[in-house]
C-alpha positions in Angstrom: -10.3 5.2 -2.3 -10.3 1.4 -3.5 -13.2 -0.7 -3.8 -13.9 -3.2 -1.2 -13.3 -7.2 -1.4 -16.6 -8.9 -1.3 -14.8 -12.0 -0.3 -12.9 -10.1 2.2 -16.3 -8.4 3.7 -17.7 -12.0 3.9 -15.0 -13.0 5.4 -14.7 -10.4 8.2 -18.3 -10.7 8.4 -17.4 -14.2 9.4 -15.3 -13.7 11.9 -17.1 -10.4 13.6 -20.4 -13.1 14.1 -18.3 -15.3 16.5 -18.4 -12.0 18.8 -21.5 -13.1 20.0 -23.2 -16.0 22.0 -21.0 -18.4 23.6 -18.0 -17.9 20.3 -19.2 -20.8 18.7 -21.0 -21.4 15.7 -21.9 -23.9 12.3 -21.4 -23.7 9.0 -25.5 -23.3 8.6 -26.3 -20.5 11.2 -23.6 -19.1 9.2 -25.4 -19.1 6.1 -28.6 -18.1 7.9 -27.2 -15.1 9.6 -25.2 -13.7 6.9 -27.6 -14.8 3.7 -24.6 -16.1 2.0 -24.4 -19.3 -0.2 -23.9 -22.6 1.8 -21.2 -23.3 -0.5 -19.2 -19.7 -0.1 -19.8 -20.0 3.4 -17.7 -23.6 3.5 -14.7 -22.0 1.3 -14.9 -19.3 3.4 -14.8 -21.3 6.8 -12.2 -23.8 5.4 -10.1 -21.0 4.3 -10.4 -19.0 7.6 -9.6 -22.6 9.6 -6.6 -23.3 6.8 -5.2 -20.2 7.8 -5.9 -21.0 11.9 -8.5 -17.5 12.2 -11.1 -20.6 13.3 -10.4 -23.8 14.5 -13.0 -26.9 15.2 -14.8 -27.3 18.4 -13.6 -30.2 19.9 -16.2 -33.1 20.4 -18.5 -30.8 18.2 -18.5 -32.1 14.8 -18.9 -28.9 12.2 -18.8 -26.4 14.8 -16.0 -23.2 14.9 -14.7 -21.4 17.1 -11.6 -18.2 16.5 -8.4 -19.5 16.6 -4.9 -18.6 17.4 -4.2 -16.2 14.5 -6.6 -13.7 15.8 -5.3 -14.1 19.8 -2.2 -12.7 17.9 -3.6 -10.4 16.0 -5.3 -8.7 19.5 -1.7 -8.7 21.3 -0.7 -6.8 18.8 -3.2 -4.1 19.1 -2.7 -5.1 22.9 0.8 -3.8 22.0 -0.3 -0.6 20.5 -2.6 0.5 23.6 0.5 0.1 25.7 2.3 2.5 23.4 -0.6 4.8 24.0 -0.4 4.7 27.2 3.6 4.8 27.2 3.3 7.6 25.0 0.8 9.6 27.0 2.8 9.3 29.8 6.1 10.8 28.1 4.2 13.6 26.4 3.4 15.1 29.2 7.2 14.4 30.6 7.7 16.6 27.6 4.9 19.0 27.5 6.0 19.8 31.2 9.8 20.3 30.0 8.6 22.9 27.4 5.0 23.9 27.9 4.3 23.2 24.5 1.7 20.7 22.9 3.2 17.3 22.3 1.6 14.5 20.3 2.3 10.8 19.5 1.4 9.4 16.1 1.6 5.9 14.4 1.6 5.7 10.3 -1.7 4.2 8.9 -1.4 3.5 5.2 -0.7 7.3 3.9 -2.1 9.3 7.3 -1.0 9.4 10.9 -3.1 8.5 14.0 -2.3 10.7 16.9 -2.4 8.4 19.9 -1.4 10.7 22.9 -1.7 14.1 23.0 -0.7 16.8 25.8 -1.1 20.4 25.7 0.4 23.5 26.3 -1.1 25.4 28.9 -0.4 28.9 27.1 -3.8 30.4 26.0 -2.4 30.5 22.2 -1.7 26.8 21.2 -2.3 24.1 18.9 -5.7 23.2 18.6 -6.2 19.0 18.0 -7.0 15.7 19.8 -5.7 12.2 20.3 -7.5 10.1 17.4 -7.2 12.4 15.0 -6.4 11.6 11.2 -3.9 13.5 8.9 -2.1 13.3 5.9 1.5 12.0 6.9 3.3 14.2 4.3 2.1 17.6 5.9 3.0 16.7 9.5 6.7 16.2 11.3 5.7 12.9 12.8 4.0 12.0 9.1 7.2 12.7 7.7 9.2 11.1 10.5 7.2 7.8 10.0 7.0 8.0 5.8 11.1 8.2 6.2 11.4 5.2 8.3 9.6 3.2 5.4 11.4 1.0 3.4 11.6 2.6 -0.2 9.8 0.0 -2.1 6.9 0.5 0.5 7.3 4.0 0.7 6.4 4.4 -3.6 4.0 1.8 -3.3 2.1 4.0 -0.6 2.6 7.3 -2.1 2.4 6.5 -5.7 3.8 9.6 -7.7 0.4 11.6 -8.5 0.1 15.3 -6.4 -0.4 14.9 -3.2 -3.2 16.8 -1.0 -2.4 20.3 0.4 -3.5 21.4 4.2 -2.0 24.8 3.5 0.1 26.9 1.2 2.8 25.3 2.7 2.4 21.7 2.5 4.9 19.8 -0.3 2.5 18.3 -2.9 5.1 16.4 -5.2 5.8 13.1 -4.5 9.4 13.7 -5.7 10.1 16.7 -3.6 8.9 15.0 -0.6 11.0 12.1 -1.5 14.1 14.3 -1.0 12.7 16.2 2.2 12.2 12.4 3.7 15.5 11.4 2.4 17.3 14.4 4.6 15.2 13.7 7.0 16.8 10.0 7.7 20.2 11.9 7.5 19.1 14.2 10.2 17.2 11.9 12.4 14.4 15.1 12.6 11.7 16.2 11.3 10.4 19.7 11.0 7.7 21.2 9.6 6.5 24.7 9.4 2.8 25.6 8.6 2.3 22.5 6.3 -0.7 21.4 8.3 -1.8 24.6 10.4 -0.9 28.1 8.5 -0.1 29.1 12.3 1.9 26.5 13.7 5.3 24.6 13.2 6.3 21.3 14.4 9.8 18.7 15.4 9.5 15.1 15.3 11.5 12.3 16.8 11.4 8.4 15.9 10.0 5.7 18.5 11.6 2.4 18.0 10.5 -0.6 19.5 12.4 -3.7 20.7 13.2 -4.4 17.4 14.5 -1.2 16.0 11.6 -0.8 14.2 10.1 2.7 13.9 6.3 2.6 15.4 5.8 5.8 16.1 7.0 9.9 16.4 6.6 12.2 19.4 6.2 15.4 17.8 6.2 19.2 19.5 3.9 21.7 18.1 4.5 25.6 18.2 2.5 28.4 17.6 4.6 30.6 14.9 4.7 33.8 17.4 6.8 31.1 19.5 8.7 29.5 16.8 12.4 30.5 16.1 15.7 29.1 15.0 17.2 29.1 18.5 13.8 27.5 19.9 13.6 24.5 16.5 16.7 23.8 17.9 16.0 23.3 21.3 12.7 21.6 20.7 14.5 19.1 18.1 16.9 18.3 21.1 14.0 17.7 23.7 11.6 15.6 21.1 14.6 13.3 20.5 15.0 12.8 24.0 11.1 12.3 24.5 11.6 9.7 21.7 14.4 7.9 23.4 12.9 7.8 26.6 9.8 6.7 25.4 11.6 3.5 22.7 13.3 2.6 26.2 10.1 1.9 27.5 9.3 0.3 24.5 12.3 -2.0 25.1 14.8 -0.3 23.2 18.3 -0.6 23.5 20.6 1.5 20.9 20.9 4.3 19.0 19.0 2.4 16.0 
């Protein structure tokens, strides 16, 4: 794991104070709250204001307040809760087609997020929870998401040193999972089996949004006394549709 930024910290420090009070505040209650330098606590301000994160109170000469730049960075999280909620909705669409468990994942850095989950209601499932954390490259929707990356961001996340293992199963070299990804955007699916559970395989399908950009998989999880050719086959077709259905309400139009 990287170090952290001290300016950066300061920084977010910064901004996390105006959470407070009435959302306004001076360059020296800064200082006094945070113990920092007066003059690292002006950059830091006139950097944050440069870059519109705080703007000047008007008719309140050296007083801050946040600006537009983080109104936009909260729609976009906005944006996300809405395709958690999307996505919890069209899970369980899913998990009531198939009576399997049925997740929805976005990519952070080099692990997904599940952000809806819905389960089977057989007594032997897939044990795991919305808000969970895994590594991308032992999971369907992981590898469903790491494909959609551009390649240039895709080595510059991965890097080409062996990756962690979950199981037996799960593809530790970089290279290798290059070429499983790359088969993967050929295919449109994902599969995996027992990469992240010894017991259990998994199908992924894309999300796109409005754009056509990839935010997210809808996966469908299988215990292996369930799992079959016939049945991958079957589940690949419903997850896709799951996906589709859930990009149209997303505001997709298209196949890509």
């Amino acid at each position: 794991m990287g170090r952290l930024v001290p300016a950066v910290t300061r920084a977010l420090d910064i901004l996390e104070l105006f959470l407070e009070g009435d959302g306004t505040l001076s360059a020296p209650e800064v200082t006094r709250r945070l113990q920092l330098p007066r003059t690292t606590v002006h950059e830091l301000l006139t950097t944050l204001a440069a870059r519109s994160y705080l703007v000047p109170v008007p008719e309140q000469p050296g007083r801050y307040r946040l600006g537009v730049r983080t109104y936009q960075l909260g729609s976009r999280y906005a944006e996300q809760l809405d395709l958690a909620a999307e996505g919890q909705r069209v899970a369980r669409e899913v998990a009531e087609t198939c009576d399997e468990t049925v997740h929805v994942a976005i990519l952070e850095d080099t692990d997904v997020i599940y952000i809806a989950k819905v389960d089977s209601t057989h007594a032997v499932r897939m044990v795991s929870a919305a808000g969970r954390r895994l590594p991308a490259h032992c999971t369907s929707v992981g590898k469903m998401l790491l494909a959609a990356l551009p390649a240039d961001e895709l080595d510059a996340r991965l890097g080409h040193n062996e990756l962690a293992a979950m199981t037996p199963a799960s593809i530790t070299d970089p290279d290798a999972l290059r070429t499983a990804l790359a088969e993967i955007r050929t295919r449109g699916i994902a599969v995996e089996h027992r990469e992240s559970n010894p017991d259990v395989s998994c199908v992924a399908a894309p999300v796109r949004d409005s754009a056509g950009r990839v935010v997210a998989a809808l996966s469908i999880s299988v215990p292996m006394i369930r799992w079959n050719e016939e049945r991958e086959g079957e589940l690949a077709e419903l997850a896709a549709k799951g996906a589709g259905d859930l990009s149209g309400r997303l505001g997709h139009r298209g196949v890509r």
